[in-house]
N, C-alpha and C positions, 0 to 999 in steps of 0.2 A: 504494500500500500504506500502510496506516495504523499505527501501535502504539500502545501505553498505555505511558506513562514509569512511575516510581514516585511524579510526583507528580500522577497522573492526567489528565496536560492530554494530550489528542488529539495528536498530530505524524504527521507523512507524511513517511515515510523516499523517501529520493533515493540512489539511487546516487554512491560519492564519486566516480567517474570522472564522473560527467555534471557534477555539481554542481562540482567544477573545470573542467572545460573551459568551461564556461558562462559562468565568472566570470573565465578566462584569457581567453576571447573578448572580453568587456567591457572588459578593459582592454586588449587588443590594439588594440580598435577605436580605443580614445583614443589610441593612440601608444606605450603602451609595449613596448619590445623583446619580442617573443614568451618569451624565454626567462627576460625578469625579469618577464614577466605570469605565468609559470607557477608562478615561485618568490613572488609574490603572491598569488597565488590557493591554493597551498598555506598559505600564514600566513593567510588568511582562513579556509580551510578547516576549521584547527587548531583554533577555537575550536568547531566544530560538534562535531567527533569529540570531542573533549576535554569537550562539556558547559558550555560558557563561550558560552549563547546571545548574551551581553552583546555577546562581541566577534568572532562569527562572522559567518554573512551578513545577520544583522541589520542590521548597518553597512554594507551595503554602498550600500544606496538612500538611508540616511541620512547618512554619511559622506565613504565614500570617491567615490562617482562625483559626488557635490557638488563636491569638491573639485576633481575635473576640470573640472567646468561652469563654477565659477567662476576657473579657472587659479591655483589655489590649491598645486596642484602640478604640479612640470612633468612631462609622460610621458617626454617623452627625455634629461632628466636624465642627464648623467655628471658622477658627485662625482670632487672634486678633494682629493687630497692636500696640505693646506698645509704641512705638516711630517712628517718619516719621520724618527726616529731607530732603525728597526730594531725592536726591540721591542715601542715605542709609536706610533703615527702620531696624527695632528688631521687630521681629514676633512673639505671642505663639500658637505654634501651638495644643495647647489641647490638645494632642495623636490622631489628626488626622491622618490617614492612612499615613507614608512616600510616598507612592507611588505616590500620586497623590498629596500631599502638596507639597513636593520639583519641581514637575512641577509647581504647580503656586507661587509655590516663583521664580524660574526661570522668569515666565513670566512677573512677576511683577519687576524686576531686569532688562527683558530687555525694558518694558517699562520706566524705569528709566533712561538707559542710551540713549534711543533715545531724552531724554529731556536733560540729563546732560553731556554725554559721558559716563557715567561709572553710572553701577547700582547697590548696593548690600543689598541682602536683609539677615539676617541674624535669623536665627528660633532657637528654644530652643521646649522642650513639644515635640519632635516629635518622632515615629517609622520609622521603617527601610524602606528603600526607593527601595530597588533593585538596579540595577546598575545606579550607581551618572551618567554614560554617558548617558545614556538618556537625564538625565535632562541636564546635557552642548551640548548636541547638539540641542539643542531648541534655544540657543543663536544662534549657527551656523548656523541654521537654515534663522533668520532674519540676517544673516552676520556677524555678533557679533562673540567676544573671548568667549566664558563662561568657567566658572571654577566654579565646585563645590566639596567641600569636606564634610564628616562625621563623628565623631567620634560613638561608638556605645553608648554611654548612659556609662550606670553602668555596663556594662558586660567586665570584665578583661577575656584576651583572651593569650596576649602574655606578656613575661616578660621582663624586660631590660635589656640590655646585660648585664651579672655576677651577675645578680639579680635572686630568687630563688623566688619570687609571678611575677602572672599576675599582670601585671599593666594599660594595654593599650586593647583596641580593633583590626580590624585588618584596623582601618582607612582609608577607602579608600577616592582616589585622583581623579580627571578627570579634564582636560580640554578639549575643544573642538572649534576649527574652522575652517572658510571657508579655502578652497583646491580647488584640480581639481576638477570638475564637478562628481556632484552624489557621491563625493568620499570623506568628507568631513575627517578634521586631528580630533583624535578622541584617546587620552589617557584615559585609563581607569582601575586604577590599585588600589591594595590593596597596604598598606607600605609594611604588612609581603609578604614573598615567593608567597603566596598565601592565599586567604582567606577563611575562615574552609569551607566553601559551597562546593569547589573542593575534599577538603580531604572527607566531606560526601558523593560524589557523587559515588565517587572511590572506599568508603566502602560498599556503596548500591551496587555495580554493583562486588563486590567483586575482584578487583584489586588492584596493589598495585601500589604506589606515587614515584616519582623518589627519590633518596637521594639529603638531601639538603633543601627537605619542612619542615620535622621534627625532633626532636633530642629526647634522651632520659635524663634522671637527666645528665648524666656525660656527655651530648653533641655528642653522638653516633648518627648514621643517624640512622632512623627510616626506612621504606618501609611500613610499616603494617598502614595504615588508622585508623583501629578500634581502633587502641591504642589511637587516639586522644582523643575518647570520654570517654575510659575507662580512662584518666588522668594517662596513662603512655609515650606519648607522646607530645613534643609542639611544635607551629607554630617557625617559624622562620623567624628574619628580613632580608628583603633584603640586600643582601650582605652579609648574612651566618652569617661565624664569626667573633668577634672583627678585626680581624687581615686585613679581607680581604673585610669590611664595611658595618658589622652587624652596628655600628651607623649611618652609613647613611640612613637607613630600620628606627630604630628609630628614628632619627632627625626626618623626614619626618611624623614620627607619632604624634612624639609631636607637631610640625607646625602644622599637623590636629587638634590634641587637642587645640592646642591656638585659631587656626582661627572657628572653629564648638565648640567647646561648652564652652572653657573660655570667649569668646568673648558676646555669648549673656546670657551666663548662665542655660548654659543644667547642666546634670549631667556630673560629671568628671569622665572618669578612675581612674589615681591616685587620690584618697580622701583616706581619714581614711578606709573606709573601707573594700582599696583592703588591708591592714594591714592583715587584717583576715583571709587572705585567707591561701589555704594550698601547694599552689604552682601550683593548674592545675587552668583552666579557672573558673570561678566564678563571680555574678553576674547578672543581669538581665538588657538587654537593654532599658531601661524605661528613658525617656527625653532624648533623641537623640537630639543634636542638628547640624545645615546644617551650612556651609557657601557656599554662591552662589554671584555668582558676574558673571557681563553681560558689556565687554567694547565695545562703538560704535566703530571701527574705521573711518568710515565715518564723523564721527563729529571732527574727529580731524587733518584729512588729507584729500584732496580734494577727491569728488567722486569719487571711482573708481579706487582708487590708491595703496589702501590697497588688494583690491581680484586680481586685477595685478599682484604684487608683492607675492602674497601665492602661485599664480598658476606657478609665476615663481620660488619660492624655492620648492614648492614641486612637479614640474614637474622635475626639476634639479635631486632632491633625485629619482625619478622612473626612469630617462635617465639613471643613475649610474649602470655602466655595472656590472655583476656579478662576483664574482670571481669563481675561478676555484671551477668547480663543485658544484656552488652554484647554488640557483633560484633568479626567478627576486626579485629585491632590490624596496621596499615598503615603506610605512610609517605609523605608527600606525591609523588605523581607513579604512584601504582601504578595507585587508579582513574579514571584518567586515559586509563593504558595498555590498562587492559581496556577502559574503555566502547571506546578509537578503533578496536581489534582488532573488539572485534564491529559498530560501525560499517561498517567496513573488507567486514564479511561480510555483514550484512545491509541495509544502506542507512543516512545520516545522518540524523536525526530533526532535522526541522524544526518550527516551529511557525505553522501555518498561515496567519498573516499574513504572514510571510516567503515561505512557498513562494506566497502567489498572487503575491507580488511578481517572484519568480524566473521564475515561467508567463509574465507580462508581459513579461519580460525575454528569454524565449525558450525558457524551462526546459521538457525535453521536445519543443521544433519538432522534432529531426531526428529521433526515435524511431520 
């Protein structure tokens, strides 16, 4: 079955049962626990439903089973606890799979704060996760704030404002909480413009990127995707230029870097040997580390006073009349929650070079 998106590109919807089991198989077959391949393959999954082809299964023949081939992560992975103080833990996570470690460090976070108020778990050792909102909406989930951020390990990606090397990754941030019904608040962002998975999507599908994501040496907009990888283009921080808070894009990177991997001791971006570099992205994402944190508000305010109050500021934000010639006024995470609802009913929209990848992979044998 085929649809037309809204931005006219062809896709072939999949069923989301098939299209998980497909990808639970795949990583089954490499070793991982059936049970954490299924909780992987649902954070894979999320970015389909959710509209984030960047970090759905597009990554999956690019990324993640790479990662396997070159024992880059381990499938049977059991993280280690290095420190429990009850509230807080430091996790290693061995090069477990992100995907399915950052969920249970989530879990384990919010089972923390249903004992303490506030739970954080903090990991080092780890691969790339997919989108950090998955894992905060796990908190939301049990009613809980969650907040998780990443840095990417060792791989420089972006540079600092008036800085001529990569220094940073494209850090991304999430929070997530309870809201209107079924409709949970749901941030979910990279520091930079965007993070390279969009700029590859756009060059697979051979399109071009609005100005504003990439620049060239002398700060020129880019449009051309491919330059990214050929290292004649680079990402860009939120809020563009110096002028108009390009540091505010990197603030917000280096707070990821403090709280994800200074904190429990992953690998750094900045270390000695973004030094080395020649000015385009460089390095290799290896020791990722998370920060996750899970706050009860029930434990701190009487029952039922907290999702009261969410449902009345973010009912407030949806009542807010449009303005002229606008659509309706929303808030981060709602259309997120309709596209996966009708995913969920009509099949996930693929984009065709993914899905002949998924055929190869097996997608559809047993139908």
């Amino acid at each position: 079955m085929t649809l037309l998106t809204d931005d006219l590109r062809e896709r072939i919807a999949v069923p989301y049962a098939e299209l998980h089991a497909l990808i639970a198989g795949l990583f089954a077959e490499r070793g991982t626990p059936p049970h954490r391949a299924a909780t992987a393959a649902a954070a894979l999954c999320h970015g389909d439903l959710c509209g984030f082809d960047s970090h759905g299964a597009f990554n999956l023949t690019r990324l993640y089973l790479p990662l396997f081939a070159s024992g880059r992560t381990a499938p049977d992975a059991e993280p280690v606890v290095r420190t429990d103080l009850g509230a807080c833990a430091l996790v290693d996570a061995r090069r477990a799979l992100g995907l399915w470690a950052a969920a249970e460090a989530m879990d384990s976070a919010t089972d923390r704060a249903a004992r303490h108020g506030i739970g954080l778990v903090s990991v080092r050792g780890a691969t790339h996760f997919g989108c950090a909102g998955f894992h905060a909406l796990r908190a939301a989930e049990r009613g809980m704030i969650g907040v998780v951020a990443s840095n990417c390990g060792g791989q420089r990606i972006a540079r600092p404002p008036l800085g001529a090397l990569a220094m940073l990754g494209t850090n991304p941030l999430s929070v997530a909480a309870p809201a209107l019904d079924d409709h949970p608040f749901l941030l979910d962002m990279s520091t930079t413009v965007v993070p390279t998975g969009k700029v590859r999507t756009a060059a697979s599908s051979g399109e071009t990127v609005p100005a504003g994501w990439l620049s060239d040496d002398a700060g020129g907009a880019v449009t051309d995707p491919a330059r990214f990888d050929a290292g004649s283009a680079h990402l860009r921080w939120l809020g563009g230029d110096p002028a108009t808070g390009a540091y505010k894009g990197y603030g917000l990177g280096l707070v990821v870097e403090l709280l994800s991997a200074l904190l429990p001791g992953a690998g750094l971006g900045p270390a000695p040997a973004a030094l080395e570099g020649t000015g385009g992205p460089h390095g290799t994402d290896d020791d990722i580390g998370f920060f996750v944190l899970a706050i009860a508000p029930d434990l701190l305010r009487p029952d039922g006073e907290f999702a009261a109050d969410a449902r009345t500021l973010f009912g407030t934000l949806v009542d807010c009349p449009p303005a002229a010639g606008g659509g309706e006024v929303r808030y981060p995470g709602w259309w997120e929650a309709e596209r996966a609802r009708e995913c969920h009913r009509t099949g996930v929209p693929l984009l065709p070079q993914v899905h002949r990848e998924l055929v190869e992979l097996g997608l559809g044998a047993g139908a």
